[in-house]
N, C-alpha and C positions, 0 to 999 in steps of 0.2 A: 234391682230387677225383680218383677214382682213375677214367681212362679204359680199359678194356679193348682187346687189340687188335684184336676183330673191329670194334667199334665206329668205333675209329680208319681204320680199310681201308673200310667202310662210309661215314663221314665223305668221306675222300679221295678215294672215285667220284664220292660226288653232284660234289664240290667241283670236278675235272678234269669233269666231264661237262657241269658248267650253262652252260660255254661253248657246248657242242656244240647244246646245246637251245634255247639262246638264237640260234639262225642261221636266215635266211631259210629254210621249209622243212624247217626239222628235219632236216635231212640225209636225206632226202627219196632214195630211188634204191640208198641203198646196202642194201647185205644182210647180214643176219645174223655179227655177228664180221669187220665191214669197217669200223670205225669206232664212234666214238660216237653217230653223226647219230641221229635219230629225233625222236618227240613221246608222252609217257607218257601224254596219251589216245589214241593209234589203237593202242594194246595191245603196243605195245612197248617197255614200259618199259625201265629199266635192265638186266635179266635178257640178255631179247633183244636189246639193245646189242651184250652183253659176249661174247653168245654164241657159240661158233664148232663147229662139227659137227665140225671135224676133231682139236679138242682132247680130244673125249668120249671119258672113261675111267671108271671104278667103282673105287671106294672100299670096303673094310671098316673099319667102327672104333668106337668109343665116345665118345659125346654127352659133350662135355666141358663144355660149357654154351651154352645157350639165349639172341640176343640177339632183339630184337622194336622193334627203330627205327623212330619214327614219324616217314613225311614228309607233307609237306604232304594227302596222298590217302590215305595208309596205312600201315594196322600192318605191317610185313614182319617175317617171319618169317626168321631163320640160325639156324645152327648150327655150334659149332666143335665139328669133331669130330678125335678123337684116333684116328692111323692109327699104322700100325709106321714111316712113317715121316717120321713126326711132323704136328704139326697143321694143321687147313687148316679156312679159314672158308668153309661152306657153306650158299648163297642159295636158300632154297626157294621165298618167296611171300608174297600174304597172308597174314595169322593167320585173315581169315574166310576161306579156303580149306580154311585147313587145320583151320579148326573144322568147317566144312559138311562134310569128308569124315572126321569124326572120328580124326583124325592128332593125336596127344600126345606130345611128347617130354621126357624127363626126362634128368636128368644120369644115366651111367652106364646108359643105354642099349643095347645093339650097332645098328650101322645100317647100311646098303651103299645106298650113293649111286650113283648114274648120272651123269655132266652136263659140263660143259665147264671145264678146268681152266684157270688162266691164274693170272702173276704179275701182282700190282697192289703198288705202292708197297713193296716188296720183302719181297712176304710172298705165301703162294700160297692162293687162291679158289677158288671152285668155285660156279660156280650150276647146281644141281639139272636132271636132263629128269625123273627117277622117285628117289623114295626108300622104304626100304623100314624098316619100325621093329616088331617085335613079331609080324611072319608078315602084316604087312598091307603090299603095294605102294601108294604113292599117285604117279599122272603127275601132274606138273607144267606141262612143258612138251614141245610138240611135235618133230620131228626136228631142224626148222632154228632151236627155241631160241623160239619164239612160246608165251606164257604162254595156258596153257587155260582161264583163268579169264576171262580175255580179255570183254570184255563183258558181265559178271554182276555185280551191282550197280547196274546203272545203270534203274534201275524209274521210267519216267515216268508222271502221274497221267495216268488215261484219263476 
């Protein structure tokens, strides 16, 4: 069975992180790209874990292929995209985000990313604030890396 690398990098966060999530408080206090602490329902998933404002750089490149890993809450959406200097996996979102604001990516794309770069498990990341594919921008996420989808889905019966 052939594993992909974004897949693998992917695998390797949840896998270093479920400690962090499993801690009294969720790591509770800390801020954005100060740790793993959090809790993936008060809307700070792993994205905004990872996040760090001072890493934030932009990207040119082409969609080298599409990965769409389901965990336990959701389809997320990557992208490994191919830059001049060299490739780097890039963490957008949901897929129903990225279907609700009509965002498609296909292999062989061009695309110019926004967002916070960082090494994980000796390969280089990147999770999204805005991506842009076909003359269309889509935000993602806020300054300090907080996902804007953030509380959308959650429809209780009235």
């Amino acid at each position: 069975m052939r594993i992909t690398k974004s897949l693998l990098i992917i695998g390797l966060c949840l896998i270093f992180s479920g400690p962090a999530w499993a801690q009294p408080g969720g790591g509770q206090g800390m801020g954005p790209g100060q740790g793993m602490g959090g809790v993936m329902g008060t809307g700070r998933g792993m994205g905004a874990m990872m996040y760090n404002p001072q890493t934030v750089i932009t990207i040119k490149g082409t969609v080298e292929s599409l990965a769409a890993p389901q965990t336990r809450r959701m389809r997320h959406v990557s992208l490994v995209v191919k830059t001049d200097q060299g490739s780097i996996t890039v963490h957008l979102g949901p897929a129903r985000y990225m279907s609700q604001n009509q965002m498609i990516f296909n292999p062989g794309d061009a695309v110019e990313v926004t967002g916070s770069q960082m090494e994980v498990a000796g390969g280089a990341i990147m999770v999204a604030k805005e991506v842009t594919v076909k003359g269309k921008t889509l935000k993602l996420r806020d300054d300090q890396g907080l996902p804007l989808w953030r509380g959308q889905g959650r429809q209780r019966p009235q």
